[in-house]
C-alpha positions in Angstrom: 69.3 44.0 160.2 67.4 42.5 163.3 70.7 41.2 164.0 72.0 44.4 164.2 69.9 45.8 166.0 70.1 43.1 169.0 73.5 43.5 169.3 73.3 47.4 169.3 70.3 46.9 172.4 72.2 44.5 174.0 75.5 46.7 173.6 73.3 49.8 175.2 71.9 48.0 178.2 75.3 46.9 179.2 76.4 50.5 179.1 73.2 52.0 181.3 73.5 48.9 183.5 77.0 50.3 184.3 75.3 53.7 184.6 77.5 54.8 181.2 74.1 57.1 179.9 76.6 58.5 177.4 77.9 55.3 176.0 74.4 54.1 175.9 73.3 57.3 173.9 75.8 56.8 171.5 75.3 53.1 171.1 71.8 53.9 169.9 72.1 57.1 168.2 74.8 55.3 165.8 72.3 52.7 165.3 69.8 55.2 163.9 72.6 57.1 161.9 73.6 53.7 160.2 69.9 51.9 159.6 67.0 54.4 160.3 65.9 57.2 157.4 63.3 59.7 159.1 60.0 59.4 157.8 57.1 61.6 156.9 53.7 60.2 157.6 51.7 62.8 155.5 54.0 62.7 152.5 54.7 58.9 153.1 58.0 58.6 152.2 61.0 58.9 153.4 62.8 62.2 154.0 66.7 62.7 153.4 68.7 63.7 156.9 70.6 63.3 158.8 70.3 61.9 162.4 72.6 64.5 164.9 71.3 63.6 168.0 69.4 61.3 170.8 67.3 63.9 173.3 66.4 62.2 176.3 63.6 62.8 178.1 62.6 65.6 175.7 59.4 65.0 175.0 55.9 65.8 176.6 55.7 63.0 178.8 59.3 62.2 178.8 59.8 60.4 175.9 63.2 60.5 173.8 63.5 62.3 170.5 65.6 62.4 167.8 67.1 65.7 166.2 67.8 65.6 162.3 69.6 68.2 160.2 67.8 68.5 156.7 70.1 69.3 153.6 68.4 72.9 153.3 70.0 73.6 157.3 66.3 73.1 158.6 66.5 70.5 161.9 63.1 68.9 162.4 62.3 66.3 165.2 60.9 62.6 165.3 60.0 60.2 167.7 62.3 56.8 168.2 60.9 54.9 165.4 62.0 57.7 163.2 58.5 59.5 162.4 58.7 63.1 161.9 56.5 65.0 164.6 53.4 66.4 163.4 54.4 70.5 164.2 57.9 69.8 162.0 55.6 67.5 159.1 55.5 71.2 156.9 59.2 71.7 157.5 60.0 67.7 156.1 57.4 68.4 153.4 58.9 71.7 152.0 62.1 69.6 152.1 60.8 66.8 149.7 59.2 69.8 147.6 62.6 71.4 147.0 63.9 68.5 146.0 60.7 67.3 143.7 58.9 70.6 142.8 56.2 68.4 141.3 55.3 66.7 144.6 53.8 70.2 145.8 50.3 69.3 145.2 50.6 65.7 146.7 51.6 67.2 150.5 48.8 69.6 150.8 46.8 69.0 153.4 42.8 69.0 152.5 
């Protein structure tokens, strides 16, 4: 996989270097569709989605995001290494809880 991912970095830089953003985007954003499952820190697992978009700049300091459509039609947000955000965590939990009713009192939060 590390393989993978060098080629899709250097694929990407050669795309911005030639001031292509959108090739670039899509370079790494089908990266993340292919290898990277979103994540739940407080549940610690992982939490089934699907990846629909690269958001640029979106954050509070400018970092990039990642927008992912939940089965249930709920879209929650992560950082680039694919770590839900902490104000979509209860969104991503009830997601895991629909899907495994008996995880319910694992995800609540003391």
């Amino acid at each position: 996989m590390n393989l993978i991912l060098q080629t899709a970095s250097k694929r990407a830089s050669r795309a911005a270097k030639r001031g292509d953003m959108r090739a670039a985007d899509k370079i790494e954003l089908d990266y993340v569709k292919a290898n990277v499952p979103l994540y739940s820190r407080r549940a610690d697992d992982v939490i089934p989605g699907e990846c629909t978009r690269l958001c640029r700049g979106a954050g509070p300091n400018g970092e990039s995001r990642l927008e992912w459509l939940l089965p249930n039609g709920k879209t929650v947000y992560s950082d680039m290494d694919a770590a839900v955000l902490p104000e979509y965590e209860d969104d991503a939990c009830g997601m895991l809880v629909g899907l495994h009713p008996g995880r319910l009192f694992e995800l609540i939060e003391a």
